[in-house]
C-alpha positions in Angstrom: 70.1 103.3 109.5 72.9 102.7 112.3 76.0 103.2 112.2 77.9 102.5 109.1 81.1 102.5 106.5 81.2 104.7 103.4 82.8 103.9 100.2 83.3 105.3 96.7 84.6 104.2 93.5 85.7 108.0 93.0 84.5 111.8 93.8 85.6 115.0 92.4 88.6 116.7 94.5 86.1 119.6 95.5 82.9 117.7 96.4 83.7 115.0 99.1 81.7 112.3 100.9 79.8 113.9 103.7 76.9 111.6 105.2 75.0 112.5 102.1 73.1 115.2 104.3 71.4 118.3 102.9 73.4 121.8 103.1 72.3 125.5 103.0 75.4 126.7 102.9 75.6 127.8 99.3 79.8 128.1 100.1 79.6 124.6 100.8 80.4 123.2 97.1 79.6 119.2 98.3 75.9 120.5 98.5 75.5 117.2 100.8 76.3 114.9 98.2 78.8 112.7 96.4 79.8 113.5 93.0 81.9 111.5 91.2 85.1 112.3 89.2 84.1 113.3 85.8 87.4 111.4 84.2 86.2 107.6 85.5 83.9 105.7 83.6 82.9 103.8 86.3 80.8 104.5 89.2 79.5 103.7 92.3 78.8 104.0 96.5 79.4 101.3 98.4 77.8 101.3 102.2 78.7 98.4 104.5 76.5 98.3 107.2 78.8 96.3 109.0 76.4 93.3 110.0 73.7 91.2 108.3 71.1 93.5 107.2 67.5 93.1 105.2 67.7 95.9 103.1 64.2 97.1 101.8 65.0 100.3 99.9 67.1 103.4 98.4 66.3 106.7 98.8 68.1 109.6 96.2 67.9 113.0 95.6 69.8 115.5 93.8 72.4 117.6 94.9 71.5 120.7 97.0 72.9 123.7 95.2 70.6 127.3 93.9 73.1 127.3 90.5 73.7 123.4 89.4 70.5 120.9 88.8 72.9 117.8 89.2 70.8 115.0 89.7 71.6 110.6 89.2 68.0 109.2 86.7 68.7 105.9 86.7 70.6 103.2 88.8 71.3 99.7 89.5 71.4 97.8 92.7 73.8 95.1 93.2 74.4 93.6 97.4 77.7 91.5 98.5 78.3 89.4 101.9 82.2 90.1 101.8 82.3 92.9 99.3 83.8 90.5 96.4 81.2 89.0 95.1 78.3 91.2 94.0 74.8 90.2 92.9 72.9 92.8 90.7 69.0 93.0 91.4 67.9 90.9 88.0 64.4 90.7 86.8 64.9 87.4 85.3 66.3 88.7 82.2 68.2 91.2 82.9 69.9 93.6 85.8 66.6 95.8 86.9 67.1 99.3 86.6 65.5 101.6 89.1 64.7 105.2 88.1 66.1 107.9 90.2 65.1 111.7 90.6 63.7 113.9 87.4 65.0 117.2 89.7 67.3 118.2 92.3 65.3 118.8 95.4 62.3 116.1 95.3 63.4 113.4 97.4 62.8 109.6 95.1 62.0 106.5 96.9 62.8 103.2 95.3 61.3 100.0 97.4 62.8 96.0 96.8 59.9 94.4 96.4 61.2 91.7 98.8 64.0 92.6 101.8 67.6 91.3 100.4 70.0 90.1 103.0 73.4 90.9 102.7 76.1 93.2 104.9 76.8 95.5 101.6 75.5 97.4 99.1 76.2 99.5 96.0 74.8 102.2 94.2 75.6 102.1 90.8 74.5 105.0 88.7 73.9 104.7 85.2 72.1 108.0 83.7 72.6 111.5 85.4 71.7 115.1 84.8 74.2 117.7 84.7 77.1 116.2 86.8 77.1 112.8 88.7 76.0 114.3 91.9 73.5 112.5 94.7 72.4 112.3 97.5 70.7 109.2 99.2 69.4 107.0 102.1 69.6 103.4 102.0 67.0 101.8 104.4 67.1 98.4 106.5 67.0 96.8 109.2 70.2 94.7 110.8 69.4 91.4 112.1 69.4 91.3 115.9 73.1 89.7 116.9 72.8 87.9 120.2 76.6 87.5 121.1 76.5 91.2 120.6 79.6 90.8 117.9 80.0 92.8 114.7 81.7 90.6 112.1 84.0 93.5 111.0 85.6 92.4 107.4 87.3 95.0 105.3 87.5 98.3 107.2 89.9 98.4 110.3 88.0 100.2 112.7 88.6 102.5 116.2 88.5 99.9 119.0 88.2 100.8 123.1 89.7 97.8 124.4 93.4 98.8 123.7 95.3 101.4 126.0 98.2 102.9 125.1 100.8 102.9 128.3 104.8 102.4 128.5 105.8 98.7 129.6 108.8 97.7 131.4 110.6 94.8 130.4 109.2 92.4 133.0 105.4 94.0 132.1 106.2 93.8 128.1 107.2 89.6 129.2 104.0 89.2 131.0 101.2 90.8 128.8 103.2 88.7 125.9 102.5 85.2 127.8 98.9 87.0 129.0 97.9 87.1 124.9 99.6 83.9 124.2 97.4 82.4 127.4 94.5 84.1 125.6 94.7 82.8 122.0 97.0 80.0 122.4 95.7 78.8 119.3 96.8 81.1 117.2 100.8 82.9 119.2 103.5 81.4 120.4 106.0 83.1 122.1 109.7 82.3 122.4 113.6 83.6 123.0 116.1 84.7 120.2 118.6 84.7 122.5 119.7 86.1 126.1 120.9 89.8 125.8 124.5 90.9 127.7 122.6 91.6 130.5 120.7 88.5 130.8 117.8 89.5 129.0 115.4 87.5 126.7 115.2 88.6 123.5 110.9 87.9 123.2 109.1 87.3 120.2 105.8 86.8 119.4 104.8 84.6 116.2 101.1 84.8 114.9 99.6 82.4 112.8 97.2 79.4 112.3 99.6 76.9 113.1 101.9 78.8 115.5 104.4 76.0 116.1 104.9 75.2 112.6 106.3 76.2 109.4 104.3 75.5 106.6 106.0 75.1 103.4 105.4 77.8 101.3 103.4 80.2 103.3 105.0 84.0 103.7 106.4 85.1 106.9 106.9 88.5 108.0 108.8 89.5 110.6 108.1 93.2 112.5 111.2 94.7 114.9 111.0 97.3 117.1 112.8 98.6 119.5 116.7 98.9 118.0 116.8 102.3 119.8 116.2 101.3 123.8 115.0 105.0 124.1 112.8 105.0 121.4 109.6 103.1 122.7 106.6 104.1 120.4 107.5 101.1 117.9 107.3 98.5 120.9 104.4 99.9 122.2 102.6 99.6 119.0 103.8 95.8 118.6 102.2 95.2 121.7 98.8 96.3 120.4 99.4 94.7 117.6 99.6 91.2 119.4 96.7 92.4 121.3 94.5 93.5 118.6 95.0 90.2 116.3 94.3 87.9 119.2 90.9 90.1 120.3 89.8 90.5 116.8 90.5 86.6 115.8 88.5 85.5 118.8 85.7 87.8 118.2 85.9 86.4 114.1 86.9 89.5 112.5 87.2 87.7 109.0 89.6 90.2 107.9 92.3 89.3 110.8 91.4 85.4 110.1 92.4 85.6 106.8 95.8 87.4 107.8 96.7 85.2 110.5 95.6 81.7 108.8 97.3 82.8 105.5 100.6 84.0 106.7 103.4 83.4 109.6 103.5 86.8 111.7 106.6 87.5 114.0 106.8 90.2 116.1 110.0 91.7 118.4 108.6 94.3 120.2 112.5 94.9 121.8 115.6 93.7 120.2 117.5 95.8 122.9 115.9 95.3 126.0 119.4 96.1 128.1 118.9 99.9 126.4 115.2 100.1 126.9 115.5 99.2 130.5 118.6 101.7 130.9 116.1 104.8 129.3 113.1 103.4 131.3 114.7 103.3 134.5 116.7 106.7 134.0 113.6 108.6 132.5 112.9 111.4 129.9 113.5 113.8 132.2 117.1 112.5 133.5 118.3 111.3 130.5 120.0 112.4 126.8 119.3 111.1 123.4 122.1 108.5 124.4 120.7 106.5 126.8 119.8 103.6 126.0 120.2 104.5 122.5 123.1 101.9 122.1 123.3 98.3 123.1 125.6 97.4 126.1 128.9 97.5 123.6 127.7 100.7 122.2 126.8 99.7 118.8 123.7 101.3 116.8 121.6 98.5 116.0 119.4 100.1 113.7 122.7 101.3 111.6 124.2 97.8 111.4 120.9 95.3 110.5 121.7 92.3 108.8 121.6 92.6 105.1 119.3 89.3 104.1 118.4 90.5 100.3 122.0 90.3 98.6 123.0 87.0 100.2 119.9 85.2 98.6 119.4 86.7 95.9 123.3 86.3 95.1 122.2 82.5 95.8 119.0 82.8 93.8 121.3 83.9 90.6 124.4 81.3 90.7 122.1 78.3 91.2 123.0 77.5 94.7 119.2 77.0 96.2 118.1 75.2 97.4 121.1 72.3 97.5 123.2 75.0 99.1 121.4 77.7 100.1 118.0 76.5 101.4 115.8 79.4 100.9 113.0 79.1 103.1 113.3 79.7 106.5 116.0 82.1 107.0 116.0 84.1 109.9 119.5 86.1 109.8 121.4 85.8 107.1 125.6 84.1 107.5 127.4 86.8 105.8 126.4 90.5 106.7 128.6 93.6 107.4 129.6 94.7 111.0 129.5 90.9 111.9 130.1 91.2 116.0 127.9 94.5 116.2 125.3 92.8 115.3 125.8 89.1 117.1 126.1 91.3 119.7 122.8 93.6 119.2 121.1 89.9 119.3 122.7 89.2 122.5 125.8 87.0 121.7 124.4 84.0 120.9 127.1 82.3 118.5 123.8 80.1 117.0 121.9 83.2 115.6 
């Protein structure tokens, strides 16, 4: 087969997942195969193959070791298009059980008698010699794709498209409107507020309806950048955007159900006035200090705003949602350190 996702229900801490290949290396203790943890009562392997694929057949054998004979007998088949829901091949009465290997070493093939069509499927061992150890290869063939897009679903996988590079506040603006331009659909980008130097305060939201809050649907809000000299978190905010709007557009289900099920906002730099001080000055020219601040020389990450206790203080004297509407709140009225942090958000007496 092609390339492909592993799962397993569990494995015993000393025998891991490893492509299921043979091994001649007797100080190899995996022997090539899976083997489950003893202490479960269920069992199984789960391969996606990560597009539409006629499956035709399972191959097991037992595991390769001169001093154990640990081999699965008997097994069930069951195959899933989003890894929820699982059909079991069924003879018409009941769940068909396939027989698997009577020793460790002779490979067993078990043919479908007609191709099944599906993205997953499991493995599900029901009878075993020794311990539940196997081997196996799963055969198929995917189903030509001609947009040349893999429907990714549950696994999050390494992707090419994204590079990793510092941005300056004026490139950090513009790739922000660039994604929005891309999926305008799905972002919207707007100001918190001006900083004291003049600076926007950007944010990114993400979600199906990007310009409007639906009642009752989560929202989430991801900040980065507190410390101006600390620019990993901002980065990574940025490839966030990035990767949500590439992987909607190219229908990774998984990212469609995040983004039409719940609000997504995303600061990449509450302190753009320190970022731009540390970016400007450099690692090389510069202590832990610069930037570290905001332009009044507070540490934003040290005075947040404290938006639990206000609500649920609310929440327990009866006050929402006549007094206290509790749905959209973006900062809390009452916090500690008041001015430090209107002024880490840039003054503005609305916020």
């Amino acid at each position: 087969m092609y390339f492909y996702v592993l799962y397993v229900h569990s494995m015993y801490i000393y025998y891991v997942p490893c492509g299921f290949q043979g091994s001649e290396d007797e100080e190899d203790l995996r022997g090539g195969a899976w083997c489950a943890n003893s202490e479960d009562t269920i069992h199984w392997v789960e391969i996606d193959a990560r597009k539409d694929t006629e499956f035709t057949g399972v191959i097991t054998q037992g595991r390769d070791s001169l001093n154990e004979s640990d081999y699965v007998t008997s097994y069930f088949l069951a195959f899933s298009n989003d890894s929820r829901l699982w059909t079991t091949i069924h003879d018409g009465y009941a769940d068909w059980l396939f027989f698997g290997n009577s020793d460790r070493d002779i490979p067993v093939m078990n043919q479908l008698a007609e191709p099944v069509l599906a993205r997953y499927i499991r493995i599900i061992p029901q009878s075993w010699n020794g311990s539940l150890c196997m081997r196996l290869e799963v055969l198929g063939c995917p189903l030509p794709d001609p947009t040349e897009v893999q429907y990714r679903q549950n696994e999050v996988m390494p992707v090419d498209y994204l590079k990793f590079k510092h941005h300056s506040y004026s490139e950090m603006v513009q790739l922000m409107k660039s994604v929005n331009a891309e999926c305008p659909n799905i972002t919207d980008v707007y100001s918190l507020g001006r900083s004291t130097k003049g600076l926007d305060i950007m944010a990114m939201v993400v979600s199906g309806n990007p310009k409007e809050h639906e009642i009752g649907e989560p929202e989430f809000r991801f900040t980065a950048g507190l410390h101006g000299n600390e620019a990993t978190g901002r980065e990574l905010l940025l490839l966030l955007m990035q990767y949500l709007c590439k992987e909607y557009k190219d229908r990774n289900s998984r990212v469609q159900r995040l983004v039409e099920g719940i609000r997504i906002h995303l600061v990449p730099s509450l302190n753009p006035d320190g970022h731009e001080e540390a970016f400007e000055a450099g690692s090389e020219l510069s202590s832990w200090t610069t930037g570290h601040f905001n332009n009044y020389g507070f540490d934003i990450f040290q005075n947040f705003p404290d938006l639990n206790s206000v609500l649920w203080d609310a929440e327990d004297k009866g006050m929402v949602p006549k007094l206290t509407p509790n749905h959209h709140v973006p900062i809390p009225e009452n916090f500690e350190f008041n001015n430090s942090v209107r002024e880490g958000w840039g003054g503005d007496e609305s916020l």
